[in-house]
Residue, then its C-alpha position, 0 to 999 in steps of 0.5 A: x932118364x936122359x936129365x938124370x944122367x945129364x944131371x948126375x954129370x953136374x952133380x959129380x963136378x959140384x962134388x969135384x969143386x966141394x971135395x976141394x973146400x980146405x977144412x975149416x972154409x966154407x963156400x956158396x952155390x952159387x959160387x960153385x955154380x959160378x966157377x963151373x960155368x953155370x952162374x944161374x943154377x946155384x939152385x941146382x948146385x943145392x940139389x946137389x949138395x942134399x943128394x950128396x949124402x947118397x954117396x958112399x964117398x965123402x963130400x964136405x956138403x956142411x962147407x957149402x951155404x947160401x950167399x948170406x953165410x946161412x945154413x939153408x941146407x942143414x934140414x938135409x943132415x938128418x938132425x937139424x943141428x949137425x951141420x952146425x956142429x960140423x962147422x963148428x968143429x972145424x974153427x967156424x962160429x954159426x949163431x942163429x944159423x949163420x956163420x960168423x964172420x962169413x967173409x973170413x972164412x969164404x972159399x971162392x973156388x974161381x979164385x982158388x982153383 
C-alpha cells in the first residue's frame, strides 16, 4: 500500500506536466521523467500514462511517446489505431507508428514550464 500511495503521488505530477502538453505537440517520458527530477524512471512515467485511463479526468496521454517519436503506448488505448488517430487529429503525421517530423512537434516541458 505504502508504494501504491508514493506512486499515485508521481503519477498525479506526470499527469500535471501532460495536461500542459499544447495540442497539436507531443512529449517523451523520459523527458517528463526529466522536468520532474527523476531522469531514470521514464519507465515509471509509462506506467503512468497507461493507468491514465483510469481517471474520470482527461489526461492527453496520446502526447506522450518514446524517445524516438514512436507509439510504444498505443496497445493502451483499447484499439490499436487510436492513439494514432488522436495525433493525427491534432495536425501530427504518424506513419508506421512513428511521428513524422518528431523534432517539430517535440514539447519539452523543462523548456517550457
Amino acid at each position: 500500500m505504502k508504494n501504491q500511495k508514493k506512486n499515485s503521488g508521481f503519477f498525479n505530477q506526470v499527469y500535471d506536466v501532460a495536461r500542459q502538453i499544447p495540442f497539436g505537440r507531443v512529449t517523451s517520458y523520459g523527458a517528463i521523467a526529466k522536468y520532474l527530477g527523476t531522469s531514470q524512471s521514464a519507465r515509471v512515467v509509462g506506467w503512468a500514462m497507461n493507468d491514465s485511463h483510469q481517471s474520470t479526468e482527461y489526461i492527453p496521454a496520446h502526447r506522450v511517446v518514446n524517445r524516438k517519436g514512436l507509439l510504444t503506448g498505443k496497445h493502451h488505448f483499447g484499439n490499436s489505431n487510436t492513439m494514432k488517430q488522436l495525433l493525427e487529429n491534432e495536425g501530427i503525421k504518424v506513419e508506421d507508428d512513428q511521428i513524422i517530423n518528431f523534432e517539430k512537434y517535440f514539447w519539452d516541458p523543462s523548456r517550457e514550464l
